[in-house]
N, CA, C and O atoms as a GROMACS GRO file, in nm:
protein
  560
    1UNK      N    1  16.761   4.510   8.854
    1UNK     CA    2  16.640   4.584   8.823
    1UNK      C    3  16.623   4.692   8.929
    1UNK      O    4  16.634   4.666   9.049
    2UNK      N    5  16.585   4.856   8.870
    2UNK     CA    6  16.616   4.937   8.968
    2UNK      C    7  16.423   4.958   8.939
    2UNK      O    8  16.349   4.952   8.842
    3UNK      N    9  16.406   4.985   9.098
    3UNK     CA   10  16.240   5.016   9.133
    3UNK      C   11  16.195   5.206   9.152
    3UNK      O   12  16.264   5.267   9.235
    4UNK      N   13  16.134   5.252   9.111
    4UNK     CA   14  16.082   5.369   9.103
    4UNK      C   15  16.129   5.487   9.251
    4UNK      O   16  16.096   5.604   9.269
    5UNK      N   17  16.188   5.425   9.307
    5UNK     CA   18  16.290   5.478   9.415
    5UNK      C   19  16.388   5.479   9.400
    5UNK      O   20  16.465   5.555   9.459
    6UNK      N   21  16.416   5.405   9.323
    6UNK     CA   22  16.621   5.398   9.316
    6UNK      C   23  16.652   5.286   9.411
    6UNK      O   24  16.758   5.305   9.470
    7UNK      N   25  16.589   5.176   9.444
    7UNK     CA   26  16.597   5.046   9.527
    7UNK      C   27  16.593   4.929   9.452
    7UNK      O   28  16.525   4.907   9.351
    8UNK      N   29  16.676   4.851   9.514
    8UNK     CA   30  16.706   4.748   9.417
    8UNK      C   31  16.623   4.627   9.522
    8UNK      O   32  16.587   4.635   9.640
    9UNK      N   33  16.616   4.535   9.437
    9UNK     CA   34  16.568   4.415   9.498
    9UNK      C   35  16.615   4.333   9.578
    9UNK      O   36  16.556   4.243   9.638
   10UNK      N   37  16.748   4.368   9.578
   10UNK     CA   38  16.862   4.302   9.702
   10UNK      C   39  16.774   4.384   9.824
   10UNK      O   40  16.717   4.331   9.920
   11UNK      N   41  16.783   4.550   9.784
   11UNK     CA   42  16.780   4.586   9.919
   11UNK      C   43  16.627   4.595   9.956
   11UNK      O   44  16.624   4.614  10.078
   12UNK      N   45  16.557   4.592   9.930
   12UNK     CA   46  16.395   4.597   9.964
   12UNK      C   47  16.383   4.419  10.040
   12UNK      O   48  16.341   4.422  10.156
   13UNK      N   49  16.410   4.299   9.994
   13UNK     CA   50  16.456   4.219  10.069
   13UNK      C   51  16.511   4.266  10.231
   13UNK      O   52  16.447   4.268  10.336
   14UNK      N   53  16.638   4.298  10.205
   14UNK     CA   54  16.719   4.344  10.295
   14UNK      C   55  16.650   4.400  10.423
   14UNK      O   56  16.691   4.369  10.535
   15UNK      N   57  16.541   4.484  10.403
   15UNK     CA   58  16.487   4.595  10.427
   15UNK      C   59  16.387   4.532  10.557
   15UNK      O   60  16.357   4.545  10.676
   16UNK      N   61  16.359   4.438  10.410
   16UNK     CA   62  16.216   4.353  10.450
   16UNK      C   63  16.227   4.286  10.583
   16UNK      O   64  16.154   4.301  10.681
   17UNK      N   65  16.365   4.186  10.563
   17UNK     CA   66  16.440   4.134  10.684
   17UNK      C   67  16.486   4.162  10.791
   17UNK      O   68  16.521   4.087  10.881
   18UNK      N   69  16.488   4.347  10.782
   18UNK     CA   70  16.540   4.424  10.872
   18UNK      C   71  16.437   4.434  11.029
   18UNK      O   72  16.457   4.420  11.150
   19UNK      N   73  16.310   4.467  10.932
   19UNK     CA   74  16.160   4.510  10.997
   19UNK      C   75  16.151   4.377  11.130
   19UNK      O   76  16.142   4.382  11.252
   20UNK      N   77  16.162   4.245  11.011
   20UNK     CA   78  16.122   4.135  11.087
   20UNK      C   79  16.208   4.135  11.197
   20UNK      O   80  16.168   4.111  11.311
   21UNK      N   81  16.347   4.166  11.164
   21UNK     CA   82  16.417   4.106  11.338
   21UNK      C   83  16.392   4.211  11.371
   21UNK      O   84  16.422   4.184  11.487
   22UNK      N   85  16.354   4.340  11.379
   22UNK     CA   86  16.328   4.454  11.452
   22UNK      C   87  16.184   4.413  11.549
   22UNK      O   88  16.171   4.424  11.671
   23UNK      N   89  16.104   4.373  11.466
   23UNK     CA   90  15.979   4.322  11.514
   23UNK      C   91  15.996   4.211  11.631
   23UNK      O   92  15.940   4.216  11.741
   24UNK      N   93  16.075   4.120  11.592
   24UNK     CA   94  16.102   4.024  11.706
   24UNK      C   95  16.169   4.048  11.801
   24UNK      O   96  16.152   3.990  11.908
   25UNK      N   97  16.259   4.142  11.782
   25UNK     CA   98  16.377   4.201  11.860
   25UNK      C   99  16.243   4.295  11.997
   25UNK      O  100  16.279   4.323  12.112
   26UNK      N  101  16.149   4.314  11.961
   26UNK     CA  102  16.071   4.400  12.003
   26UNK      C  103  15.972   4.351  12.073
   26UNK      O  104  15.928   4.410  12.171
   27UNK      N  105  15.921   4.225  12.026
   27UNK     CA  106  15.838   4.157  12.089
   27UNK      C  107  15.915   4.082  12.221
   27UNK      O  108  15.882   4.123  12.332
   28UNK      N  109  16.022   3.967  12.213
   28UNK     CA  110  16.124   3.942  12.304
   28UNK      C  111  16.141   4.066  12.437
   28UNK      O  112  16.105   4.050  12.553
   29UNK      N  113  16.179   4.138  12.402
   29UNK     CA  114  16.201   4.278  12.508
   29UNK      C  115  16.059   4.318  12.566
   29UNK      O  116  16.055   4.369  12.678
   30UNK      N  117  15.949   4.295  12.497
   30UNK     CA  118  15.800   4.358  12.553
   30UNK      C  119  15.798   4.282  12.685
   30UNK      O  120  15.777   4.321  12.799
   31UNK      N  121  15.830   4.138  12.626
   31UNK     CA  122  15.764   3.987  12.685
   31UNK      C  123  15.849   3.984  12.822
   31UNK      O  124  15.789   3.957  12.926
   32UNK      N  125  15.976   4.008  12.824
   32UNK     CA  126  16.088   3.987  12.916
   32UNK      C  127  16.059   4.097  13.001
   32UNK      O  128  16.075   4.082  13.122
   33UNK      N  129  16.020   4.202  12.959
   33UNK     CA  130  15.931   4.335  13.073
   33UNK      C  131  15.803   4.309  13.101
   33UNK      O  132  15.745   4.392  13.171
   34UNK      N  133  15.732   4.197  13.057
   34UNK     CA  134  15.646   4.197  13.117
   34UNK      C  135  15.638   4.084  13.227
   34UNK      O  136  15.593   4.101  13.341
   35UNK      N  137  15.678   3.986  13.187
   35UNK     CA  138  15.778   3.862  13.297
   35UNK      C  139  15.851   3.922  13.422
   35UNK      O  140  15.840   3.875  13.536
   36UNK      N  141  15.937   4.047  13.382
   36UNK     CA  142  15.955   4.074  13.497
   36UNK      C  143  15.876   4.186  13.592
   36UNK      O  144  15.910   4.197  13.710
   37UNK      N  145  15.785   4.256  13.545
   37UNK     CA  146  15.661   4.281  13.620
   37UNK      C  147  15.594   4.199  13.700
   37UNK      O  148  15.552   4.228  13.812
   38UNK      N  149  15.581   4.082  13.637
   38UNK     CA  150  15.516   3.982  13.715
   38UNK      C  151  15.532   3.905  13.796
   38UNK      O  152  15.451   3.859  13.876
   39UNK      N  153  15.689   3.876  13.777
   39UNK     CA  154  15.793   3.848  13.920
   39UNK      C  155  15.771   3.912  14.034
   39UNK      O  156  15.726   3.868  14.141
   40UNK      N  157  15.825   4.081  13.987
   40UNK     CA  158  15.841   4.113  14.112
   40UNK      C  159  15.725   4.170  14.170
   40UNK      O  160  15.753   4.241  14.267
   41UNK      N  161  15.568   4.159  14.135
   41UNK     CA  162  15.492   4.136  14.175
   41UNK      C  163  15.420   4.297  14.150
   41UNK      O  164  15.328   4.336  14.221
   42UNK      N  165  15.482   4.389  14.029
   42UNK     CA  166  15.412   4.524  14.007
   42UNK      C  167  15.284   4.482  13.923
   42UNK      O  168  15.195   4.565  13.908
   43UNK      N  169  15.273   4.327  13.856
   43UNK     CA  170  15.172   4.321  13.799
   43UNK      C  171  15.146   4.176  13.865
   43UNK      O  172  15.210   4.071  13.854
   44UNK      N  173  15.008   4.216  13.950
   44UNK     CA  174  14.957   4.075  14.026
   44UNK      C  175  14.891   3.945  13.965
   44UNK      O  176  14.777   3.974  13.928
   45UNK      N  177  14.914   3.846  13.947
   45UNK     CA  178  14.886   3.703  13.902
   45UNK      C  179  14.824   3.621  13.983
   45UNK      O  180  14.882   3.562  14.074
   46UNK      N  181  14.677   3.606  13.953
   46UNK     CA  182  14.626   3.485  14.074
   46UNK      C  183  14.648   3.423  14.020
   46UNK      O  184  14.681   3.458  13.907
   47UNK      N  185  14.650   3.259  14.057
   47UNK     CA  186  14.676   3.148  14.036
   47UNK      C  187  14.547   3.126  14.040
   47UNK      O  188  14.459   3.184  13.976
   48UNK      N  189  14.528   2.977  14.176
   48UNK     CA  190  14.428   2.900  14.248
   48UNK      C  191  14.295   2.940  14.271
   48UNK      O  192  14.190   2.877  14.262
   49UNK      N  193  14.320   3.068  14.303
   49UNK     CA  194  14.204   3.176  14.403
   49UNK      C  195  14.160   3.245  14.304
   49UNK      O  196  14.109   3.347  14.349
   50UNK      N  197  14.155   3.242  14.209
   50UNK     CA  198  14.105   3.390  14.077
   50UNK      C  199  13.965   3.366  14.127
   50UNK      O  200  13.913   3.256  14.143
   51UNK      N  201  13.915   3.477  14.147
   51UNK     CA  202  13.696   3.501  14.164
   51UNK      C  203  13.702   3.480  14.298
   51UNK      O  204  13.587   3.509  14.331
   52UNK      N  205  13.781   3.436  14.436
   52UNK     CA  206  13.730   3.432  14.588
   52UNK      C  207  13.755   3.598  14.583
   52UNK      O  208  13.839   3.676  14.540
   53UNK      N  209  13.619   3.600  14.661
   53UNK     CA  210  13.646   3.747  14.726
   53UNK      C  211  13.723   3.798  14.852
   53UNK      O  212  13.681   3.823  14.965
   54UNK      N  213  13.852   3.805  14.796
   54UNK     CA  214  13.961   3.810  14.884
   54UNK      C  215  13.951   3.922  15.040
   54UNK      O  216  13.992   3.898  15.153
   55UNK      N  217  13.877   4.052  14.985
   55UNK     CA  218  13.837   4.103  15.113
   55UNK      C  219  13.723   4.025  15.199
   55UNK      O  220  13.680   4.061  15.308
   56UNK      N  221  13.691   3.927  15.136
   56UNK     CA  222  13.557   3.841  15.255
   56UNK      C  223  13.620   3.716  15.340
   56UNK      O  224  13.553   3.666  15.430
   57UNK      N  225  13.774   3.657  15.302
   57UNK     CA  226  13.813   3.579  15.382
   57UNK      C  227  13.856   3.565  15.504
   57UNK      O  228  13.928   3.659  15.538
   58UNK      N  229  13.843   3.501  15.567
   58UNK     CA  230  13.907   3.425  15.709
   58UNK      C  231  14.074   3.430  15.682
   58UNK      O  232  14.124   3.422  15.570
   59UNK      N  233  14.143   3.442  15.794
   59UNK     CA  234  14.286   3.381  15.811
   59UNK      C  235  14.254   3.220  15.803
   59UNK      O  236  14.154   3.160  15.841
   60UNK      N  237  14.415   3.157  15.719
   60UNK     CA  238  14.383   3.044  15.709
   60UNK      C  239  14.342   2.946  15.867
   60UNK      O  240  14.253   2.864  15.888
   61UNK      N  241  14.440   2.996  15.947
   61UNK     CA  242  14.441   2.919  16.096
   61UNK      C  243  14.270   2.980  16.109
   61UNK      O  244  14.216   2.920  16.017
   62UNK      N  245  14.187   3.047  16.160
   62UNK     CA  246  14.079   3.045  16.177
   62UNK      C  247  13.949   3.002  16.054
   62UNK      O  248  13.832   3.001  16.093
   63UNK      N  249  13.979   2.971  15.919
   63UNK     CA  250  13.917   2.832  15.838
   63UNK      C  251  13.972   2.721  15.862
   63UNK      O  252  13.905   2.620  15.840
   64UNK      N  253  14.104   2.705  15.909
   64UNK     CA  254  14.128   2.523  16.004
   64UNK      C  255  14.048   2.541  16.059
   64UNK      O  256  13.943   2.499  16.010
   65UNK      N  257  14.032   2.636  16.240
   65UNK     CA  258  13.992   2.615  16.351
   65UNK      C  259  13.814   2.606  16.315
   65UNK      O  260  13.748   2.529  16.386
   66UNK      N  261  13.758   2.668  16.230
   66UNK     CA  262  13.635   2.643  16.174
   66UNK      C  263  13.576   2.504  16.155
   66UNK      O  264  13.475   2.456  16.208
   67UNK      N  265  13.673   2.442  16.055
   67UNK     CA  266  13.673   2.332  16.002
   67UNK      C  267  13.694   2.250  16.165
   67UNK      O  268  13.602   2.214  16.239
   68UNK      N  269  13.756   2.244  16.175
   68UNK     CA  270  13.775   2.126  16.307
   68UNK      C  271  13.647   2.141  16.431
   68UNK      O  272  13.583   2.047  16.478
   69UNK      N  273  13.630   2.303  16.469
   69UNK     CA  274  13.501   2.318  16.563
   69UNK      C  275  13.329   2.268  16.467
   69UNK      O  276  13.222   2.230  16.514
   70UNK      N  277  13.361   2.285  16.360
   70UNK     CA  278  13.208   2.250  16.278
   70UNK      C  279  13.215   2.102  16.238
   70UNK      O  280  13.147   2.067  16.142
   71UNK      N  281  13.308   1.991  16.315
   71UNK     CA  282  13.338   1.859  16.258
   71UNK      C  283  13.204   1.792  16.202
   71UNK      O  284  13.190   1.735  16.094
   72UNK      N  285  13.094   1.819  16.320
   72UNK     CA  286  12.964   1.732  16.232
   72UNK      C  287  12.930   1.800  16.137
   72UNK      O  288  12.905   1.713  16.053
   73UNK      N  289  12.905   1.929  16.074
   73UNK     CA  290  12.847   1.970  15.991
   73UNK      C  291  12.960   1.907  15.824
   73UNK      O  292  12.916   1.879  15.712
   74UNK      N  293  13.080   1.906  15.863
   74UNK     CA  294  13.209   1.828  15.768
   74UNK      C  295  13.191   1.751  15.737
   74UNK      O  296  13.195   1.720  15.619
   75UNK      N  297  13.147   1.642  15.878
   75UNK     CA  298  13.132   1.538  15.840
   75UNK      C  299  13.017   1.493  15.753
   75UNK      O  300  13.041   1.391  15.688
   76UNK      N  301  12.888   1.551  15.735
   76UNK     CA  302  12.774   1.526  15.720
   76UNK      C  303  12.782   1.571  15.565
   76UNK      O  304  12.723   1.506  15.479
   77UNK      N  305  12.872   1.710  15.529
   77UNK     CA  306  12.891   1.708  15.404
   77UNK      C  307  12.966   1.614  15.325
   77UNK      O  308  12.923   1.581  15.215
   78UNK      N  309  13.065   1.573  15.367
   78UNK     CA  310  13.136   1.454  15.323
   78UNK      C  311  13.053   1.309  15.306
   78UNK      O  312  13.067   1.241  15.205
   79UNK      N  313  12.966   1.270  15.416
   79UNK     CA  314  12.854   1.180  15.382
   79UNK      C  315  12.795   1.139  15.241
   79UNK      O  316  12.772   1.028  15.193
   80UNK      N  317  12.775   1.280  15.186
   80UNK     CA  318  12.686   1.298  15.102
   80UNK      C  319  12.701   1.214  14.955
   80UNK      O  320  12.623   1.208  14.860
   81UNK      N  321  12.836   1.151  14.976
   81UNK     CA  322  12.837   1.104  14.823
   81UNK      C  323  13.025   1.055  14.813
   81UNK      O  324  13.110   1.143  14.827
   82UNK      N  325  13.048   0.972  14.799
   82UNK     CA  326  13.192   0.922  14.737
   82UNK      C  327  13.247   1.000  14.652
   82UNK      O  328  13.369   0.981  14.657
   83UNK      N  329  13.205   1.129  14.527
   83UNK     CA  330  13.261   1.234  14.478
   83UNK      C  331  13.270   1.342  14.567
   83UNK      O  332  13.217   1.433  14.503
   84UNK      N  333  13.305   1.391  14.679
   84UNK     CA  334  13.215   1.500  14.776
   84UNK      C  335  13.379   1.476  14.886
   84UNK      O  336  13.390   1.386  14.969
   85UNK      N  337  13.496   1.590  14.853
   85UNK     CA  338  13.581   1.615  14.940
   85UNK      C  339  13.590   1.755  15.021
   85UNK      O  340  13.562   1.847  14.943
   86UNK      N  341  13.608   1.786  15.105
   86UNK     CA  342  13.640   1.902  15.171
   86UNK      C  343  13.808   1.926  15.208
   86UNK      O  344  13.875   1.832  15.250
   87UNK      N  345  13.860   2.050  15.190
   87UNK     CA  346  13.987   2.055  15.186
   87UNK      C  347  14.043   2.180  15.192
   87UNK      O  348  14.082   2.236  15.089
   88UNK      N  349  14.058   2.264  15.369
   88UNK     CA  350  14.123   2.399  15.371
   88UNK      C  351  14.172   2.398  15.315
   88UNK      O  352  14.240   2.297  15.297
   89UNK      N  353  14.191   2.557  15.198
   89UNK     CA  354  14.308   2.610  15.135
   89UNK      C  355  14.362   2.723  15.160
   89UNK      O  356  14.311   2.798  15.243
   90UNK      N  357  14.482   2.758  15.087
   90UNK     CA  358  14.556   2.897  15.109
   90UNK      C  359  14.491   2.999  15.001
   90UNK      O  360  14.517   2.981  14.882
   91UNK      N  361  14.422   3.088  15.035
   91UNK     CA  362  14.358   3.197  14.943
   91UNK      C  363  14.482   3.263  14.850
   91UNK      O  364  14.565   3.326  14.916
   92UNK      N  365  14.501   3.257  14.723
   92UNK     CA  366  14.649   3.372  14.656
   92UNK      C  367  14.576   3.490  14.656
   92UNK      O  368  14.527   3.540  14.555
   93UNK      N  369  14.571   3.526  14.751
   93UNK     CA  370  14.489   3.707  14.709
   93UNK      C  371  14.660   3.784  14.680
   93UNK      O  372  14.752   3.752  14.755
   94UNK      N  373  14.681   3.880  14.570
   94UNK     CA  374  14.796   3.978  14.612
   94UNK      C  375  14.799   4.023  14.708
   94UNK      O  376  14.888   3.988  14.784
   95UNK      N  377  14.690   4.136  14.754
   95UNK     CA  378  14.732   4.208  14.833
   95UNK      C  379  14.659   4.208  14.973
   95UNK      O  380  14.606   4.302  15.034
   96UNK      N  381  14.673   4.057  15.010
   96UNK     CA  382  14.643   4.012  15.125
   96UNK      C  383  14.767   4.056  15.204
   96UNK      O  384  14.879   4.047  15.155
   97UNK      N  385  14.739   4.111  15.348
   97UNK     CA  386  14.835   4.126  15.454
   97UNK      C  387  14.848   3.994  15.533
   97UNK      O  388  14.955   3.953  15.580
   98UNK      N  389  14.744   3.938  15.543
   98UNK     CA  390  14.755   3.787  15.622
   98UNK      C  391  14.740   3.673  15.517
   98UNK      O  392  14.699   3.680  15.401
   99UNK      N  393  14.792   3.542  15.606
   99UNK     CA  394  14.767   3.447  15.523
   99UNK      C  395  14.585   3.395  15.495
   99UNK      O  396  14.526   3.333  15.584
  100UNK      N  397  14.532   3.424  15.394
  100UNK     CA  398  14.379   3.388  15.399
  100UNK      C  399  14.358   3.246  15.349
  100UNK      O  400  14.441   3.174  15.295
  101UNK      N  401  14.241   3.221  15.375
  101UNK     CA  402  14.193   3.057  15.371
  101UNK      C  403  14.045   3.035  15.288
  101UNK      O  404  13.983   3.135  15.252
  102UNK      N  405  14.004   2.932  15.268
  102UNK     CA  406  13.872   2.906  15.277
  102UNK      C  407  13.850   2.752  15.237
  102UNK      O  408  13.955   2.696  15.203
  103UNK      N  409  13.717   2.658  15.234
  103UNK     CA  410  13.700   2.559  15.180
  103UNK      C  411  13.671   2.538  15.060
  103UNK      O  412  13.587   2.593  14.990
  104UNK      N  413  13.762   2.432  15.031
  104UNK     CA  414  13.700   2.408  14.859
  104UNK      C  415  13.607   2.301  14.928
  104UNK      O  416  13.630   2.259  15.041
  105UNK      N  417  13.487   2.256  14.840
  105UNK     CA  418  13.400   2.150  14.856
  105UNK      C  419  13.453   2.155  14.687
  105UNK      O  420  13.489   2.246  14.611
  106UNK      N  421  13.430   1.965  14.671
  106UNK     CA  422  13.405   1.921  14.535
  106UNK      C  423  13.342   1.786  14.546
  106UNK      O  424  13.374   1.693  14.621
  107UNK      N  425  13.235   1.793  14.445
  107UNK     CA  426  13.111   1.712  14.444
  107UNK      C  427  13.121   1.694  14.289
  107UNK      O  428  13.166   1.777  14.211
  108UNK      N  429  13.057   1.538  14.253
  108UNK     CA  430  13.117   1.491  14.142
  108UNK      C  431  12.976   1.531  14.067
  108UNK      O  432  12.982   1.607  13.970
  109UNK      N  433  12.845   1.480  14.114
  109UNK     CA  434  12.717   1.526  14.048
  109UNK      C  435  12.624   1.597  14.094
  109UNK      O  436  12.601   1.583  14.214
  110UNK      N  437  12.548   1.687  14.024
  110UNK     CA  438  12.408   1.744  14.085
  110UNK      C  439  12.386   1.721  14.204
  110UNK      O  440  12.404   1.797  14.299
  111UNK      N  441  12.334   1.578  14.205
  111UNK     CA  442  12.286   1.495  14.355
  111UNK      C  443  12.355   1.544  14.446
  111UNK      O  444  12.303   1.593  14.546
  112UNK      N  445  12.492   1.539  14.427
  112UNK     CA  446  12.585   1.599  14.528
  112UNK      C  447  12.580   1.742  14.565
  112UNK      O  448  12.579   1.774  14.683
  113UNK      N  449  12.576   1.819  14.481
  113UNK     CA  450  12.555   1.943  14.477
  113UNK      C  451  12.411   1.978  14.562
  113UNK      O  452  12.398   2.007  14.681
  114UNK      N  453  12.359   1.971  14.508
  114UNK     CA  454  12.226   1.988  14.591
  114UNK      C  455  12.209   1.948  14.718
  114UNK      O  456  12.128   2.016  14.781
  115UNK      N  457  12.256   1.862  14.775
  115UNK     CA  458  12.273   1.773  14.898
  115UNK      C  459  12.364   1.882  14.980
  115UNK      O  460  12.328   1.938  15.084
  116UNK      N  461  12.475   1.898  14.922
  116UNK     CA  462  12.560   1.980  15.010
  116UNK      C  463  12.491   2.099  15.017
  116UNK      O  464  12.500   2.174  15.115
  117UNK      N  465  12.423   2.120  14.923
  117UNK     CA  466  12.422   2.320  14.958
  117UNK      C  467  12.235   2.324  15.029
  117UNK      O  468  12.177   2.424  15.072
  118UNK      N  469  12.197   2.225  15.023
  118UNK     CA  470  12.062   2.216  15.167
  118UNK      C  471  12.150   2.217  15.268
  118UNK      O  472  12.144   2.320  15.334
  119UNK      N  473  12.254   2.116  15.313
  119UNK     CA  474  12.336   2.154  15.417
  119UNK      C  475  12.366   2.259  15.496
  119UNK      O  476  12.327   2.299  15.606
  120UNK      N  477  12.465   2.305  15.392
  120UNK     CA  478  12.534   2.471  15.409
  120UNK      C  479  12.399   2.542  15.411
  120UNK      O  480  12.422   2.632  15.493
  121UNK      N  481  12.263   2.559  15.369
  121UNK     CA  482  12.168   2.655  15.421
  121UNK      C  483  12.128   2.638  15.544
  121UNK      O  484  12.099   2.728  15.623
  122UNK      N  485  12.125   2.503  15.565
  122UNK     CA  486  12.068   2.524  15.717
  122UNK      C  487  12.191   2.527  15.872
  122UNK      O  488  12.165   2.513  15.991
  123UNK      N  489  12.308   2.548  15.809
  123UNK     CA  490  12.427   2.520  15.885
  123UNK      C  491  12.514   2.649  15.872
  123UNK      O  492  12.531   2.675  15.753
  124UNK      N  493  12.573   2.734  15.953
  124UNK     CA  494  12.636   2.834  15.938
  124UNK      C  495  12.786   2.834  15.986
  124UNK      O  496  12.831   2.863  16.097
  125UNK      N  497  12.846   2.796  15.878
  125UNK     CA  498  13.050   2.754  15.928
  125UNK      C  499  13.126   2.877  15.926
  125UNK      O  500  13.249   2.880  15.927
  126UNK      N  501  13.013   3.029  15.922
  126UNK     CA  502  13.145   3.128  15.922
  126UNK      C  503  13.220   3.178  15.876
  126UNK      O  504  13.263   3.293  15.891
  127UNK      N  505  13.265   3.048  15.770
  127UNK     CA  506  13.386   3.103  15.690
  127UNK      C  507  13.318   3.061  15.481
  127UNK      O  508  13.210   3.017  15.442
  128UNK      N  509  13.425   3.096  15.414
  128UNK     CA  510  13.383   3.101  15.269
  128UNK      C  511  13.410   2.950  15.219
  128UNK      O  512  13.520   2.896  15.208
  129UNK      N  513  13.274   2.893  15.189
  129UNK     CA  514  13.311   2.794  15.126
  129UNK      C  515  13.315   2.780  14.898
  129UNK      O  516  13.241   2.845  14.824
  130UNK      N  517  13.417   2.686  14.856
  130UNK     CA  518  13.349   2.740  14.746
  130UNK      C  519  13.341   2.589  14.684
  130UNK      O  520  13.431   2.512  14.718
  131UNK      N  521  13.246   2.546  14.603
  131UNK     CA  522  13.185   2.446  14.530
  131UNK      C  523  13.254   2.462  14.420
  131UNK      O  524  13.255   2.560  14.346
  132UNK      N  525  13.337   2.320  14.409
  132UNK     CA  526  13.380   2.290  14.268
  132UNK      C  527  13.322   2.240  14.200
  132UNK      O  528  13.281   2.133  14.243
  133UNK      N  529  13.276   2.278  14.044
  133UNK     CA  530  13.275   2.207  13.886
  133UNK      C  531  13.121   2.252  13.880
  133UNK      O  532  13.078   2.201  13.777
  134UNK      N  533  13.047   2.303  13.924
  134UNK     CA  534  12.951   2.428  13.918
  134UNK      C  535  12.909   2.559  13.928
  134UNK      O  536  12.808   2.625  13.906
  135UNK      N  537  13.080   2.584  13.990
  135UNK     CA  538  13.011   2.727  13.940
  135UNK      C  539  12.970   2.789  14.089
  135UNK      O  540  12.996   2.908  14.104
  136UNK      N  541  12.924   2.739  14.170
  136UNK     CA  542  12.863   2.784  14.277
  136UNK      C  543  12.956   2.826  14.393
  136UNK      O  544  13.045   2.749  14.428
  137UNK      N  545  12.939   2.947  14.455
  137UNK     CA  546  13.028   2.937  14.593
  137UNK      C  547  13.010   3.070  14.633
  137UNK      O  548  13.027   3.174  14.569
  138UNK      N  549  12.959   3.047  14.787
  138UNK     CA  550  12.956   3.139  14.891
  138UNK      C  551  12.987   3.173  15.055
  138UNK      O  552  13.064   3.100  15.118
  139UNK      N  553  12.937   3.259  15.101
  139UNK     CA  554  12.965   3.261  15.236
  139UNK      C  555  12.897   3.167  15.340
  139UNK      O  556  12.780   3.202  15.351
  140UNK      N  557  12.928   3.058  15.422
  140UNK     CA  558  12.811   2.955  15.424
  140UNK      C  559  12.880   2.970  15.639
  140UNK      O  560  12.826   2.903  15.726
   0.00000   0.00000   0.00000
């Protein structure tokens, strides 16, 4: 059966099939340039750290030395509740020149939450702390 072009149904098939691996052939190659953008680091990927405000951090060695000189105020947050850990981390900023840091706090309920962050108002550690599973986190 010939179609109003002079194309047959073999080849409009054919045609059809052509598009598709062209299409995939195209998508594959987008994906593999964009993978390797992201390797070699022309297109930056946070991980861990996505939302710390990477120009407001501490070097990690001075959020240790924080953490260890503010031991009672650590300790007193840790008090606060059996869900309630503190735990220097490594900031992934890209285009950090130094290695940056800050505290995660994670508190299992409200109670906790609230408890710690009367703390951190009346206590000043210097460095960025940030509150897990609410949402909350600042310079404390």
């Amino acid at each position: 059966m010939k179609y109003a072009d002079n194309s047959t149904k073999a080849n409009r098939k054919t045609s059809l099939g052509r598009k598709v691996v062209y299409a995939a052939v195209a998508f594959v190659v987008a994906a593999a340039i964009a993978v390797g953008l992201i390797l070699t680091g022309v297109i930056p990927m946070r991980r861990g750290s996505a939302g710390l405000p990477c120009d407001d951090l501490t070097s990690y060695q001075s959020t240790q030395d924080a953490y260890d000189t503010h031991r009672s105020i650590i300790d007193s947050i840790k008090a606060v509740g059996k869900g309630v850990s503190i735990t220097v981390k490594h900031a992934d900023c890209p285009t950090a020149s130094q290695d940056e840091g800050y505290l995660e706090i994670t508190y299992r309920d409200e109670d906790e939450r609230n408890a710690i962050m009367k703390i951190l108002d009346q206590a000043e550690l210097g460095i960025y702390a940030s509150l897990v599973q609410s949402g909350g986190a600042g310079l404390f």
